[in-house]
N, C-alpha and C positions, 0 to 999 in steps of 0.2 A: 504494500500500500504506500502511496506517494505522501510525503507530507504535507507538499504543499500542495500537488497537484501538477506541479509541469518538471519535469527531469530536469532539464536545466539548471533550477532554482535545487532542487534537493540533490544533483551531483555537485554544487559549487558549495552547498553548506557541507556535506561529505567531503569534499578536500579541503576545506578552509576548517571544521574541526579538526582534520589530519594533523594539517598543521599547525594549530595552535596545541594539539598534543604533545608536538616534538618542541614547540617552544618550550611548554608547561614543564616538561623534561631536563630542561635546562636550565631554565629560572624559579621555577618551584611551582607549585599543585597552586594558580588561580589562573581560571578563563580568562577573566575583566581584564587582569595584566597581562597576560601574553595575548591576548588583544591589542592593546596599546601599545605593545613593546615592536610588534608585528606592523601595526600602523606607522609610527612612528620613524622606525627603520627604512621603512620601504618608502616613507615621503621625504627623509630626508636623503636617500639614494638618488631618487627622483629629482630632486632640486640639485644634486651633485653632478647630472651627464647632462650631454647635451637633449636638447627636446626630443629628437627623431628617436635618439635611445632609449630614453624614456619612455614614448609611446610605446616600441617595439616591445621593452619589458611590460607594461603595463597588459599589454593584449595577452602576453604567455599568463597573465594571474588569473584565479578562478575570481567567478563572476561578483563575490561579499568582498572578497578581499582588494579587487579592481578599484572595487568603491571608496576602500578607505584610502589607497594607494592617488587616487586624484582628487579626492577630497581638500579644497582649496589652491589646487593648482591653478598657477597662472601660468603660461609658457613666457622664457625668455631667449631671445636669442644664445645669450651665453648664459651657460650654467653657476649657480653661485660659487664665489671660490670659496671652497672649503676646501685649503691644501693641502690641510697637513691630518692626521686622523686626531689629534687632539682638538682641530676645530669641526671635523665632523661627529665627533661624540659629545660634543658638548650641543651642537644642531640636535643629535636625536635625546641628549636627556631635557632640552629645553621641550621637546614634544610630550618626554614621559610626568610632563608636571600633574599631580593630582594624584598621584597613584601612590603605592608604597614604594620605597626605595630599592633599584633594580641597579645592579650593575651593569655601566650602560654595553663596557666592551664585551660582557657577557652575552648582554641581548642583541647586538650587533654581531657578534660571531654566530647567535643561534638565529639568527631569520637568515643570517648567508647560507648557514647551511641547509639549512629549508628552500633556499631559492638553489642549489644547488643537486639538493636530491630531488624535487619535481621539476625544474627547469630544464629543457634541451642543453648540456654543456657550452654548445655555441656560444646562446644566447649568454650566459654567465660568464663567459671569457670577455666578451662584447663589453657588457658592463664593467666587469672586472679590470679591463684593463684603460677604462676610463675615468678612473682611479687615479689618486696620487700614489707614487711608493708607498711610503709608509702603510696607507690604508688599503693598500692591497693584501697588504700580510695580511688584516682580519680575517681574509674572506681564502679558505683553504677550500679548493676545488676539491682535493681529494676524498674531503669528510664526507662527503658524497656515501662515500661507499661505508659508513658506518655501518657498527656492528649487521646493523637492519634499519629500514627506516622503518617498519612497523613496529618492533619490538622499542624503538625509542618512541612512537606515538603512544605504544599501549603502557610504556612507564608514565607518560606524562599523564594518560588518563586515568593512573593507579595513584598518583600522587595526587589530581583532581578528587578522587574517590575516597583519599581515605582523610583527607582535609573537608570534606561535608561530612563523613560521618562522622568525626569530630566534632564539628559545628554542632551538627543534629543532636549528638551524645549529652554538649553540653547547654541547649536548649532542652533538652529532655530534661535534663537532670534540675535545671533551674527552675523549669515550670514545676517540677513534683515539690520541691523545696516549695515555692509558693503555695503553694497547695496545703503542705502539710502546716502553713502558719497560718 
């Protein structure tokens, strides 16, 4: 049964939890943040290459995550300089404001390796080498081939899992406590 009702929309929210699983794996067991950390990264990538480039990766992303990825894009002819990777981690922790504290070269290393394991290699050398030195190093093509990418999505949805039952454990436990006064 579809959930929403059109493939489209429910193959794009099935890659785009994929990968906020592999993020969640990397940055620890919450959706909301490897949302933003996932957002974040991919718009300040996006403000980094030039426009055409940016289109081009924009089109390889699944159809939720396209959205956050242009989400207040302006094109410029030249791309912002951000040349060195201490000013482009400071661009993606200025995105991660509002959230709990994420280390940024953390989350910048784990959305490359997400756009690494689903992206065509091409396409990621393309980007990749539209980079500064320095901020190339983040971005390791080969992590690609980790252990598994499944088995790193199904950790990050095991760390998801047992951070709500947590939650739930200790709402349970709080409400009986009210109760019992």
């Amino acid at each position: 049964m579809s959930a929403t009702g059109l493939d489209v929309f429910d193959k794009s929210l099935q890659t785009t939890n994929i990968w906020l699983d592999e993020v969640m794996a990397d940055i620890g067991p919450d959706r909301q943040v490897a949302w933003h950390v996932l957002g974040a990264v991919l718009r300040a990538l996006r403000d980094r290459v030039p426009a055409p480039l940016a289109a081009h990766l924009g089109a390889q992303l699944p159809l939720i995550v396209r959205g956050a990825y242009y989400d207040g894009y302006h094109p410029k002819a030249e791309p912002m300089r951000l040349r060195t990777q201490d000013a482009f981690l400071a661009h993606v922790e200025h995105g991660l404001h509002g959230i709990r504290p994420v280390d940024v070269r953390d989350a910048v290393c784990s959305v490359f390796d997400v756009l690494s394991a689903h992206l065509p290699r091409g396409q990621c050398v393309k980007v990749r080498d539209a980079l500064p030195g320095d901020l190339k190093a983040l971005w390791q093509l080969d992590n690609a081939d980790r252990s598994s990418v499944e088995e790193h999505a199904a950790a990050g949805r095991a760390a998801q899992n047992a951070a709500d039952a947590r939650a739930f454990r200790a709402r349970s436990s709080g409400g009986a406590k009210r109760r019992e006064t």
